[in-house]
N, C-alpha and C positions, 0 to 999 in steps of 0.2 A: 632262672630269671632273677636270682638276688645274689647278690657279693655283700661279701661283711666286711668291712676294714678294720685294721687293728686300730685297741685305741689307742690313742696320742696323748701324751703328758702337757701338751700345750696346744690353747684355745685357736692359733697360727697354724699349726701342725692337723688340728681338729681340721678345721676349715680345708687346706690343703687336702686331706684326704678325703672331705665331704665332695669336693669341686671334681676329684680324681675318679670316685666311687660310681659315681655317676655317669659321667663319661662309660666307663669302661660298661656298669648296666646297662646303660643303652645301648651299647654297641652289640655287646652279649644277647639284649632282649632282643633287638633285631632280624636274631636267626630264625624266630620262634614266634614272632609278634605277627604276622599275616594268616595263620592259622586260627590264632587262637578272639582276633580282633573280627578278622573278616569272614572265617571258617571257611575257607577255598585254599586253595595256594595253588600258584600259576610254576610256570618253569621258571626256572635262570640262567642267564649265559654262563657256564664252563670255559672257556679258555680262559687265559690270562686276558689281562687290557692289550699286552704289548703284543700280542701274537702278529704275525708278519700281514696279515691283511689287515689290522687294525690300525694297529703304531699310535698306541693313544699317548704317549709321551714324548712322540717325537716324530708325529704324523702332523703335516701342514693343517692350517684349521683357518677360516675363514666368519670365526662369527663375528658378532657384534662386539665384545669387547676387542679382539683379534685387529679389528676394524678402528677403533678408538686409542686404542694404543698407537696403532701406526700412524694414526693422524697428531697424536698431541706428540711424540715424538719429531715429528718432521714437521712442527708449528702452527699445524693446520685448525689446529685445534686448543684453546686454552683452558685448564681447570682453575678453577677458582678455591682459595684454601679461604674458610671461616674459621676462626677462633674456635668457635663453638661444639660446627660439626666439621670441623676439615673441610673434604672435600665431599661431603655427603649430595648436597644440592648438586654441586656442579655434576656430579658423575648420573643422577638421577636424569638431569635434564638433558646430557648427552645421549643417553640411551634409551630417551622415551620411557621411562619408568614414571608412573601418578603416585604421585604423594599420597596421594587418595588412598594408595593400596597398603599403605602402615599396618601392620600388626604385630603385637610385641608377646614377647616370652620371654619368662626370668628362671627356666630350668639353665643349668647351669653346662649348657650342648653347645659348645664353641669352645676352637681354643684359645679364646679370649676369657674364659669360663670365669676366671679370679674376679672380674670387673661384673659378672652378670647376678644380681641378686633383683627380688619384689622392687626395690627403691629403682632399681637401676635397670631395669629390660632391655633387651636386646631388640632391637628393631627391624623388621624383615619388609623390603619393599620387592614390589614384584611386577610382571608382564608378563605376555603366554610366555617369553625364553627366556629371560633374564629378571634374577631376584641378585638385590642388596642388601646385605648385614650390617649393621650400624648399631655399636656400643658406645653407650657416651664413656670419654676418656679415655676410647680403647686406640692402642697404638695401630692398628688398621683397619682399612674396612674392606670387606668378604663380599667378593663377587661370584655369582656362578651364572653359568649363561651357555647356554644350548647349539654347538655347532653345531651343522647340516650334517656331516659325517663323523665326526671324530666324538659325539655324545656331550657331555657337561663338561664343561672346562672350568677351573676352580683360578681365583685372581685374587691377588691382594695387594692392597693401594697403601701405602704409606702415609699416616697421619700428620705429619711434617709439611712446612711448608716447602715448596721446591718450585725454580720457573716449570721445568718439564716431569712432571713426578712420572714414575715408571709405574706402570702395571704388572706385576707380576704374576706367572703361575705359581699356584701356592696349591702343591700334591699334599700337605699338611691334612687338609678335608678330606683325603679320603678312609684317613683313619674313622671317620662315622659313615663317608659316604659312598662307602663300596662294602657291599653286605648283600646278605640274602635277599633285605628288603628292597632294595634297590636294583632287584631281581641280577644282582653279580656284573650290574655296568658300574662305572661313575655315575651316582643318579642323585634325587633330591630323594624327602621324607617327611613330612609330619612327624616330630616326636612329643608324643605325650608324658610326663613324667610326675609323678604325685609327690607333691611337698613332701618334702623330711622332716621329723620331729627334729630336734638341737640334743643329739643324743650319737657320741662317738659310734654306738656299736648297731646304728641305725642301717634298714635295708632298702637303698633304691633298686625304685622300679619303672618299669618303662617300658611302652610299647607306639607302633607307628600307626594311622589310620588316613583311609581316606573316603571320599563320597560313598564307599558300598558301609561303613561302621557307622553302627548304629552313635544318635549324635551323644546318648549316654555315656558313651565309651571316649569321648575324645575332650582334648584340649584344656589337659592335665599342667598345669604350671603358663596357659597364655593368661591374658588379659585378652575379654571379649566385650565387645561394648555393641550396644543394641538388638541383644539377645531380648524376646521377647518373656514378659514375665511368666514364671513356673515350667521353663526350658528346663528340661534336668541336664546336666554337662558338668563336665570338670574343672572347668575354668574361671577365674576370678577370686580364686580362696589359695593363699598362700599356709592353710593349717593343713599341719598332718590329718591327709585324708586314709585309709584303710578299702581298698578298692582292687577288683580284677576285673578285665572284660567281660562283660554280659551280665554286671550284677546290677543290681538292683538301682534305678538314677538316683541322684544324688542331686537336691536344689542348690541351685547357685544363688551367687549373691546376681544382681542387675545393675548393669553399669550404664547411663547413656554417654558417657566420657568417661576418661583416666583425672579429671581433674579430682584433685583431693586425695589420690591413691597413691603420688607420689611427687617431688618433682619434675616438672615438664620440662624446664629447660631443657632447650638445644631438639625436642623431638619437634618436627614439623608440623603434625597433627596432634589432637586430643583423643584420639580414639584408636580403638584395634578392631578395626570393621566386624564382623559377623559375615558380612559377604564376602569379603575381600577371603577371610579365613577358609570359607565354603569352598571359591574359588581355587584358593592356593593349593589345594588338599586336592584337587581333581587334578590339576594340572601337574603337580610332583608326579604324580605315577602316571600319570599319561606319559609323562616326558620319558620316562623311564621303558616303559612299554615302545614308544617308540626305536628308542636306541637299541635294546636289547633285537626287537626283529629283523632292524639294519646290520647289526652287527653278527647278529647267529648269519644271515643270508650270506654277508661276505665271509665269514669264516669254510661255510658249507661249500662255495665256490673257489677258493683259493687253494692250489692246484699243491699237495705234499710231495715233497721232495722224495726221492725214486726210494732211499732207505728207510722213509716213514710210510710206505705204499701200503703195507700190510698190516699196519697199526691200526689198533682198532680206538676211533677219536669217541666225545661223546657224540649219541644221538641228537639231530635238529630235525625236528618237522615244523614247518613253517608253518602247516596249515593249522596244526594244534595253536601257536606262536599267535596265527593271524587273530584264531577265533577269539583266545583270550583279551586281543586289542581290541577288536570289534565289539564286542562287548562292553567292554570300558570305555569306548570313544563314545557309544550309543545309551551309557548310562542305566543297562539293563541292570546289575544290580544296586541302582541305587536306593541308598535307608530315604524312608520318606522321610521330608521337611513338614516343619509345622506352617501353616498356613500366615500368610500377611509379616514375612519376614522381611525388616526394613533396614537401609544401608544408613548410619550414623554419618559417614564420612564425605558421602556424596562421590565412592568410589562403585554404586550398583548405576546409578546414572552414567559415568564415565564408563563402564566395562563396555553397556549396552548400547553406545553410542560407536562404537569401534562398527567398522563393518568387515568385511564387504557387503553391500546389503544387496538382493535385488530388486527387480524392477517392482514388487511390491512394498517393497522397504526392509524388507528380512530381513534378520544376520542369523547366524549362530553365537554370536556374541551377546544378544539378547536375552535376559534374564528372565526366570518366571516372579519364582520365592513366593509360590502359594501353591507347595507340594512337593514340589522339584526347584534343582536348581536352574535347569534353561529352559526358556520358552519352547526353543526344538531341542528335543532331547538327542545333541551331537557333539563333539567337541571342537569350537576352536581352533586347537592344535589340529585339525586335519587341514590348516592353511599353512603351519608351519613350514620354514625351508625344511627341516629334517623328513616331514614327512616326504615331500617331492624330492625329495636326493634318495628317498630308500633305492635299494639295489632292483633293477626292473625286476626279478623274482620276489623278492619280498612285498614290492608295491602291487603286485600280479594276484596275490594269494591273498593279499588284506581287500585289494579292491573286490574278487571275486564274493569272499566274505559277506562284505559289507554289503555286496547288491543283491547276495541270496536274501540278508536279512531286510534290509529296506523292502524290497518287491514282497515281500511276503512269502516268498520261497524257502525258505527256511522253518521248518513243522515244529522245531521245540516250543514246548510249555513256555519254557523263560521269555519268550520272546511278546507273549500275549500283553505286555507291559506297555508295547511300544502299540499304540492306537494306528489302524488306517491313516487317520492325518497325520499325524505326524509324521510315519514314515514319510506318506506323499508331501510333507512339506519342505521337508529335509531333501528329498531328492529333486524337491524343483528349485531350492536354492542353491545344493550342488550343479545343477545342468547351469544358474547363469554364473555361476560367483567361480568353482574350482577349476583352473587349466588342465588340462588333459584328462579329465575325467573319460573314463570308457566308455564308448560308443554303445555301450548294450547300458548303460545308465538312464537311457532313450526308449528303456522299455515301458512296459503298464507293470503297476503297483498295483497287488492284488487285496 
């Protein structure tokens, strides 16, 4: 978990190797950081990206940026360049992304990394499939955003003014963002990283978390605003902290805004939500989760050519694949939240307002923040296009899954977390809200 860098005879060359050092820690903690953060570890897809049922570099893709490209290319579509933040706003509002959903981090994880310090944080906007990266001053801004098949796709927009700016793929990301943690897709992450002393022969550290780590354990170099007071957490304190998962909490400082902590120009918001945080940190690995059991199913199906017939490939079982989604979609090991957890930004109002809802006004998009984080303990992303495009065997094995656990069929211990109602509420907002839910979804909940 640590690299030492050499030291450097100048405070230039310091820095340079401090911005590098880091990088490559986290990349390295990565391999290592789901065990040690979550104490489980799930499987990972084995083959390449590019393997012939995949083609993630050169397989057609259809998402949302896919979509926006094509449109401001052919003028259907205009972006708007600001002085300040580029093209920030305009790309936000093309793609339904809330401002609301701002949260910044000044670990120094992008390769924009030279421009990312406490003064100056990196800004991360998000939606269930699409998050934007926003550096002030930085020469572009960092899209990634969730096709239906083809997994995370990584963009980058040009900071320059232009009538038509191009979108590009930018495979640049996946030097962080293809790892163990990202269970071996193109995926996203949460990365935690503990301030460094001002000290060449200093050791970064760095691990990833999400909804099941405990909240002690996470959000090591963010800025969180509306944390309630005597949270223990990692975040908001840019001093060399001294710290490993599962020790001992650590009080924060309390922020109800970033005002005073640096300059704000050119950020949209004054705040780095505490929900929005919650949120993003559930949805990275979901999103991951998702792609990896699309992508195992169509590798498992893709038919090897008559010389590789006798080759022995890795092992996929699906239903292992499902149960670990299922679990994570249903929120069974999530760390409890502290009670009366409030959104600063006015992005827990927004989230919860999304629907689908039914005819009693449900969503799954609906918040608790008094123990948990949703009111129905479900994900979201079970509306996404990726999930309805899995390969009919994959969607077959997750739905199966999910209706032992819902119904009460399902005898494990872990399960006792999820209450009679809530299953039955979650299954009666799946019968009006999800398209082709299985006909046996229609049964009694025990």
């Amino acid at each position: 978990m640590i690299v030492k860098p050499r030291p450097s005879g100048t405070g230039q060359m310091r820095r340079a190797l401090r911005g590098l050092v880091v990088l490559v820690a986290v990349v390295f903690v990565a391999l290592v950081s789901v065990t040690t953060v979550n104490g489980q570890r799930g499987g990972v897809f084995r083959e390449s990206r590019d393997h012939p049922a995949i083609r993630y570099s050169t397989g057609q893709t259809t998402d949302a940026v896919t979509a926006l490209e094509s449109a401001v290319r052919a003028g259907d579509v205009a972006l708007a360049f600001d002085p300040a933040t580029g093209y920030l706003h305009s790309i936000l509002a093309a793609l339904n992304v809330p401002i609301e959903s701002q949260v910044t981090v000044f670990s120094q994880t992008s390769f924009q990394a030279n421009r990312i310090n406490p003064e100056n944080p990196r800004a991360i906007f998000f939606n269930d499939t699409v998050a934007v990266g926003w550096v002030r001053g930085g020469d572009v801004l960092e899209i990634a955003s969730l096709d239906p098949s083809q997994g995370v796709l990584f963009y980058s927009i040009d900071q320059t003014p232009a009538e038509r700016p191009e979108i590009q793929r930018n495979d640049r990301c996946l030097a962080c963002h293809l790892s163990w943690d990202t269970l071996g897709v193109p995926g996203l992450m949460t990365i935690n990283t503990l301030p460094m002393p001002d000290d060449p022969n200093a050791y970064a550290v760095g691990w990833t978390t999400d909804h099941r780590s405990p909240l002690e354990d996470r959000w090591g170099s963010w800025y969180i605003t509306g944390a309630p007071p005597a949270l223990g957490h990692l975040g908001n304190t840019t001093e060399p902290t001294e710290y490993l998962p599962g020790g001992p909490s650590v009080p924060a400082p309390e922020f109800a805004t970033l005002e005073g902590l640096f300059d704000l120009s050119g950020y949209p918001t004054p705040y780095s939500d505490i929900v929005a945080m919650l949120v993003l940190e559930h949805r990275n690995h979901m999103t991951n989760l998702l792609v990896r059991i699309g992508w195992e199913a169509r590798v498992a199906s893709h038919p090897r050519p008559s010389a590789e017939s006798t080759r022995e490939g890795p092992e996929i079982d699906l239903e292992d694949t499902a149960e670990e989604l299922v679990d994570y979609l249903l929120f069974v090991d999530e760390a409890p939240l502290p009670a009366g957890l409030t959104s600063t930004s006015g992005f827990a109002e927004r989230f919860s307002s999304e629907g689908p809802f039914d005819g009693e006004d449900r969503s799954l998009h609906q918040l608790s923040l008094d123990g948990r984080l949703l009111r129905y303990p479900c994900s979201p992303l079970i509306y996404a296009a990726a999930f309805d495009a899995l390969p009919a065997d994959a969607l077959e094995v997750v739905y199966d899954r999910l209706w032992d656990v819902l119904s009460g069929a399902a005898a494990e211990p872990r399960y006792e977390v999820l209450s009679r109602q809530d299953r039955l509420a979650i299954v009666e907002i799946l019968r009006e809200t999800k398209t082709n839910l299985p006909d046996y979804f229609l049964g009694d909940v025990l």
